[in-house]
MDTraj code that builds the backbone (N, CA, C; nanometers):
import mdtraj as md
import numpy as np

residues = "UNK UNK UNK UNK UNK UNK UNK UNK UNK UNK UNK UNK UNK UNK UNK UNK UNK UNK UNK UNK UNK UNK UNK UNK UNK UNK UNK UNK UNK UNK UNK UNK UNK UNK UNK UNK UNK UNK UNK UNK UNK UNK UNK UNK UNK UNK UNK UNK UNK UNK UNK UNK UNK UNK UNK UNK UNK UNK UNK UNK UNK UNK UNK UNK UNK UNK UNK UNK UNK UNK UNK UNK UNK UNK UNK UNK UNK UNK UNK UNK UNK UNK UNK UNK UNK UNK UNK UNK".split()
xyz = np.array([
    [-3.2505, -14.6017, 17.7950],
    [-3.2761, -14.5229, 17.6763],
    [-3.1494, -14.4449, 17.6422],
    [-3.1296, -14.4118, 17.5313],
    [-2.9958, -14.3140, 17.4683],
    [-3.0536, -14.2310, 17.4216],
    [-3.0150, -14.1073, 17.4615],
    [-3.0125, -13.9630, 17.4608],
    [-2.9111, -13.8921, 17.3475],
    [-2.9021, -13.7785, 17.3327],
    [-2.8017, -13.7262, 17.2702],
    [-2.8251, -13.5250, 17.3487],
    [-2.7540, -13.5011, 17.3839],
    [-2.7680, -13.3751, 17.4325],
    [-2.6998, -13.3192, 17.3709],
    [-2.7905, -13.1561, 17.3331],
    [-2.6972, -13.0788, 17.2339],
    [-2.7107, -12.9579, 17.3000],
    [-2.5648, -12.8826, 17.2620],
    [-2.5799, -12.7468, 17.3268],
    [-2.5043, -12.6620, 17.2172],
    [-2.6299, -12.5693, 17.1653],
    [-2.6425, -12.4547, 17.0803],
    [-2.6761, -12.3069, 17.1273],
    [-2.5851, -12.2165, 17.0147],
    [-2.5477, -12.1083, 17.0690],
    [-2.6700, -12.0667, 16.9448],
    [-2.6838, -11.9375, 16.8922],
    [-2.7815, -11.8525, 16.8535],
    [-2.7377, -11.8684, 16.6855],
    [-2.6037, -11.9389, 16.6271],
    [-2.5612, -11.9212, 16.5356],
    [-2.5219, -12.0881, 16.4867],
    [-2.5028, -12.1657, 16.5832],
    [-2.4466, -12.3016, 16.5431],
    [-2.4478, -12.3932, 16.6105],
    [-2.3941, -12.5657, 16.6095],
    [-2.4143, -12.6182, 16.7369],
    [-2.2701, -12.6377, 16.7799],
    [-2.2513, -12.5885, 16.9625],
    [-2.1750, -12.5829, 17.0013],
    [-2.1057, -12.7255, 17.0560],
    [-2.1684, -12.8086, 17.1014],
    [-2.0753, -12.9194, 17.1246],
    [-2.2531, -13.0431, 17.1430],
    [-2.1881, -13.1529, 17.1568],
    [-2.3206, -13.2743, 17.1655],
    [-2.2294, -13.4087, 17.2201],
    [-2.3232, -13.4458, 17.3259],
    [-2.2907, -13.5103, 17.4301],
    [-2.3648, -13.6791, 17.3757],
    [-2.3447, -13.7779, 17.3956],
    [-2.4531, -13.8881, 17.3413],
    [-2.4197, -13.9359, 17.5058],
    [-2.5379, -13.9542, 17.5783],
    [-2.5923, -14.0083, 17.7244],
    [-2.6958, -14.1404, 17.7082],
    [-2.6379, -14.2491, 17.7601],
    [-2.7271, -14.3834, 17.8007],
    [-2.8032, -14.3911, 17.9147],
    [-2.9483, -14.3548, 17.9837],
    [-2.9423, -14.3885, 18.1249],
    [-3.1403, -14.3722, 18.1121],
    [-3.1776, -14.3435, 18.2388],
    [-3.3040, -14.3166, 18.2511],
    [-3.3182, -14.1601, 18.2053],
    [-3.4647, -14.1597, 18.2029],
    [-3.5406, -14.0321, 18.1489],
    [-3.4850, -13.9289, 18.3080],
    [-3.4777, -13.9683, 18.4361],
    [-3.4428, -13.8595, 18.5177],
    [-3.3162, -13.8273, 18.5846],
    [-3.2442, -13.9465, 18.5072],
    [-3.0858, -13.9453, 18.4773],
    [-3.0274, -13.8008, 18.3994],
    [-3.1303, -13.8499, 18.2835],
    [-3.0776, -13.7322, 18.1816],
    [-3.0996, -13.5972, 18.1916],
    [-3.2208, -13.5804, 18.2479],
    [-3.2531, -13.4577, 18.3176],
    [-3.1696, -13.3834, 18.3785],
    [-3.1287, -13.4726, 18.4946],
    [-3.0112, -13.4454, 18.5585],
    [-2.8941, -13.3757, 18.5131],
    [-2.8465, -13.4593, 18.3583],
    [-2.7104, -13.4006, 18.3155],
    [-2.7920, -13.2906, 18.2220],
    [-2.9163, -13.2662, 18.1944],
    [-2.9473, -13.1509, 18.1384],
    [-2.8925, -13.0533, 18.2104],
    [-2.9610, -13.0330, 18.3005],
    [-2.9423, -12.9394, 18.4299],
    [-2.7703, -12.9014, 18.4348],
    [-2.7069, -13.0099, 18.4675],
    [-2.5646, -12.9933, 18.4721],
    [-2.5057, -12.9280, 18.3551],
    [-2.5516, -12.9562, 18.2284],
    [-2.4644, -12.8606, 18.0950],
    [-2.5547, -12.8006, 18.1159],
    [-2.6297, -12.7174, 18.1660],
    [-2.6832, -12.6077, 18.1422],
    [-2.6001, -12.4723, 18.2461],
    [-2.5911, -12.5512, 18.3774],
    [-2.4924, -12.4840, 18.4540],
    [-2.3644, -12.4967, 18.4212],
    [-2.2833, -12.5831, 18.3690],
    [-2.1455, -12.5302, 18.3067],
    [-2.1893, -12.4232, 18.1751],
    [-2.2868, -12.4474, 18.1295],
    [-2.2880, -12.3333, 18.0348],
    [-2.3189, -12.1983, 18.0731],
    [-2.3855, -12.1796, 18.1526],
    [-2.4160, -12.0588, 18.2495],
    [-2.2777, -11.9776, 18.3192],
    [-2.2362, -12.0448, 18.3634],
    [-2.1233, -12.0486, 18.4236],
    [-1.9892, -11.9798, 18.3509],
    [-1.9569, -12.0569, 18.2312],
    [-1.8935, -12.0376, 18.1289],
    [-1.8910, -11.8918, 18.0813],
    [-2.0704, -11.8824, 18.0387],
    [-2.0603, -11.7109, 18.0003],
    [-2.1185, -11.6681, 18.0729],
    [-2.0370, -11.6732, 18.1872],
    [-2.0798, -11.5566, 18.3401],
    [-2.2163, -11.4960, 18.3475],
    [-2.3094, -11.5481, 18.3204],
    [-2.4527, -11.5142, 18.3406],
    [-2.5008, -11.5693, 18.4931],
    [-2.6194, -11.4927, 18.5261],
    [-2.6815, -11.5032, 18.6876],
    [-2.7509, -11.5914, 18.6375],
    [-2.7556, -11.7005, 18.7660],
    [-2.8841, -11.8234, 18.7946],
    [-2.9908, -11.7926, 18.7296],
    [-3.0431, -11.6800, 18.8084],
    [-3.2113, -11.6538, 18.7558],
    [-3.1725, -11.6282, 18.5477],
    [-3.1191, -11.6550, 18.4670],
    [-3.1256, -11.6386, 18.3551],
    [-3.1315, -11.7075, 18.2731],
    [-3.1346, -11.8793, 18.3623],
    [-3.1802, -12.0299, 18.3089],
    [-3.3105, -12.0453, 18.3424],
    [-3.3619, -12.0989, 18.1869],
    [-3.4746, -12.1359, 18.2224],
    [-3.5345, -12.2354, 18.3266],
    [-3.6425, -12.2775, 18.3195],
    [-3.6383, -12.4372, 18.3906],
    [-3.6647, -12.5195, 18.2409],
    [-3.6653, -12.6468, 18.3400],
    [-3.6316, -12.7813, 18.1764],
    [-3.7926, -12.7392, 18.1731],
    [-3.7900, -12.7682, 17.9949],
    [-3.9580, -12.7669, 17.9301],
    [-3.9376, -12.8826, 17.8329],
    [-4.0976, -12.9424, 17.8369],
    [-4.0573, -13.0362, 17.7345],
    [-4.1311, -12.9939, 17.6231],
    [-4.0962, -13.0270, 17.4909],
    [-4.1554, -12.9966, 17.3531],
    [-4.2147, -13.1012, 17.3080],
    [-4.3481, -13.1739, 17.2925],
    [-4.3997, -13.2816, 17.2935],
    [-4.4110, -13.2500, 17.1198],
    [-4.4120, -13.1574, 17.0347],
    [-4.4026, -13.1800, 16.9111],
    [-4.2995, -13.2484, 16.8540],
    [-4.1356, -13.1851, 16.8889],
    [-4.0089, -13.2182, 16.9097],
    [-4.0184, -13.3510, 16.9841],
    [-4.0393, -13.3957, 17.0185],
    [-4.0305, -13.5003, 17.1806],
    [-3.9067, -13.4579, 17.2122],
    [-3.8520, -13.3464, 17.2708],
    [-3.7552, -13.2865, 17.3412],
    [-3.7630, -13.2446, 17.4492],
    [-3.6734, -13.2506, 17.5518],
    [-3.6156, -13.1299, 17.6547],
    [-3.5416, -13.0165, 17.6243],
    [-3.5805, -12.8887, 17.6934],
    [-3.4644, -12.8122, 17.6568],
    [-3.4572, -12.7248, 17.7455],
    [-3.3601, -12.6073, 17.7840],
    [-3.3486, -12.5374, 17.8925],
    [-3.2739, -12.4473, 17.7990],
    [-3.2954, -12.3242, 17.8733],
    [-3.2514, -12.1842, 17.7834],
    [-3.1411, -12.1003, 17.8642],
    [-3.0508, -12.0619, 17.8682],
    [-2.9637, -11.9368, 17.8808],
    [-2.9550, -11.8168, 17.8168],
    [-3.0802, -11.7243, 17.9121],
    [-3.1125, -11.6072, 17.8609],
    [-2.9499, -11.4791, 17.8639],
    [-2.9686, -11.4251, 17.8137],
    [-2.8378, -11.3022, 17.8464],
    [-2.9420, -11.1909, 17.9192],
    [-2.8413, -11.0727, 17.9723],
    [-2.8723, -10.9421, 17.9945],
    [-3.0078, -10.8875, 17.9957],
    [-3.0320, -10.8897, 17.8523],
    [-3.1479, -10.8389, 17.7983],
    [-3.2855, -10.9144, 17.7495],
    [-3.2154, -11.0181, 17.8520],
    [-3.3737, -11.1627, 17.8436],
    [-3.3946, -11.1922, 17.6909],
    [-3.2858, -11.2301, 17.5871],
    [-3.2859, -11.2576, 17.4620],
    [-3.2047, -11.4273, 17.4646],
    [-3.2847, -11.5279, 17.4232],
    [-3.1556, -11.6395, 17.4176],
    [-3.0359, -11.6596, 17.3690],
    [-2.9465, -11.6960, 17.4692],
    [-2.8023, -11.6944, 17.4052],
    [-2.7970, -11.8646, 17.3102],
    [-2.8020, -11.9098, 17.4342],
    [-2.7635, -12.0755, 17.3509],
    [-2.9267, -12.1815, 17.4394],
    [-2.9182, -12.2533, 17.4176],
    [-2.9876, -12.3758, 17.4330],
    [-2.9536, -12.5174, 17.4287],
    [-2.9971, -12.5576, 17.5405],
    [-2.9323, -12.7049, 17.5752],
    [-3.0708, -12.8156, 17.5690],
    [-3.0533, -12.8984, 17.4237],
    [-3.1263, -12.9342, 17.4493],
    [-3.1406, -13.0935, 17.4375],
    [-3.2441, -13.2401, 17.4385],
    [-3.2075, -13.3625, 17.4727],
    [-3.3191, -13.4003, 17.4341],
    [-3.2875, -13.5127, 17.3467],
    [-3.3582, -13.5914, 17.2552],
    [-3.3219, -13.7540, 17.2369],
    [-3.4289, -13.8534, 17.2764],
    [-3.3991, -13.9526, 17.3015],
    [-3.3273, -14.0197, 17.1293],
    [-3.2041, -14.0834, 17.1212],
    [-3.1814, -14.1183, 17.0198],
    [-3.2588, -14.1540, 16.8952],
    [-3.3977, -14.2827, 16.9673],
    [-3.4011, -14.3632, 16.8502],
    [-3.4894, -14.2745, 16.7876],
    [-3.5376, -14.1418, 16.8316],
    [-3.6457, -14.0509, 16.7567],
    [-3.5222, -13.9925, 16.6400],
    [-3.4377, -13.9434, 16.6900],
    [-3.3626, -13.9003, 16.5693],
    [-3.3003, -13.9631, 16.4233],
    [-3.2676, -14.0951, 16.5425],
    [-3.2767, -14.1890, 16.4032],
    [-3.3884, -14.1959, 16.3072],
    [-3.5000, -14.2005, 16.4089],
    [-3.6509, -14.1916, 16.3038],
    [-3.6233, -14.0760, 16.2002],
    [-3.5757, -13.9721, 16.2441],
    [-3.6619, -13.8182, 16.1730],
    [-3.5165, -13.8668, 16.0443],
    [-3.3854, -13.8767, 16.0453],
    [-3.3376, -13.9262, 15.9496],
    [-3.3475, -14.0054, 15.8578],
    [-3.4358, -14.1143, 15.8498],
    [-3.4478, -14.2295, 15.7870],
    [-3.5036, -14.1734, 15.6365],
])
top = md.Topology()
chain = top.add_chain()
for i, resn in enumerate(residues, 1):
    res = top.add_residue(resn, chain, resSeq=i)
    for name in ("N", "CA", "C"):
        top.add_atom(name, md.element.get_by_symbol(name[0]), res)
traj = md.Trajectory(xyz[None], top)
C-alpha cells in the first residue's frame, strides 16, 4: 500500500513524506517522524500522543503536545489511493 505522511504545525504543512510498505511498516515510520519531531522542538516523551486512528478520515495521526498540553504540530498518514479518491 502507499502512504503519504504529513507533518503539520498549527499554521501550515510542514514537510510530507510519500511511504510504500505495509499498514505496520508505516506505523512504524509514524512513530519515527513523530520522534524526530519531538526531538527537534525539545519537548518531553510524555507530550506525544499515542498513534489514533480516524476512521472518518481513514487516517493515523499522533500529536506533539507543548508545555501547556495545547497541540503544536501533527503527524499524520493516509493511505494514498484515498486521497486520490477525495480529489477526483
Amino acid at each position: 500500500m502507499n502512504y503519504i505522511i504529513i507533518v503539520t504545525d498549527c499554521d501550515c504543512i510542514v514537510s510530507f513524506y510519500s511511504f510504500h510498505g505495509t499498514e505496520k511498516d508505516m506505523l512504524s515510520v509514524l512513530k519515527k517522524k513523530a520522534e524526530e519531531r519531538r526531538q527537534a522542538l525539545a519537548e518531553r516523551p510524555e507530550y506525544v500522543t499515542d498513534i489514533e486512528y480516524d476512521e472518518l478520515t481513514s487516517s493515523w495521526h499522533i500529536n506533539i503536545l507543548s508545555d501547556n498540553l495545547e497541540v503544536t504540530e501533527s503527524i499524520t498518514a493516509k493511505p494514498v489511493d484515498l486521497i486520490e479518491c477525495l480529489n477526483a
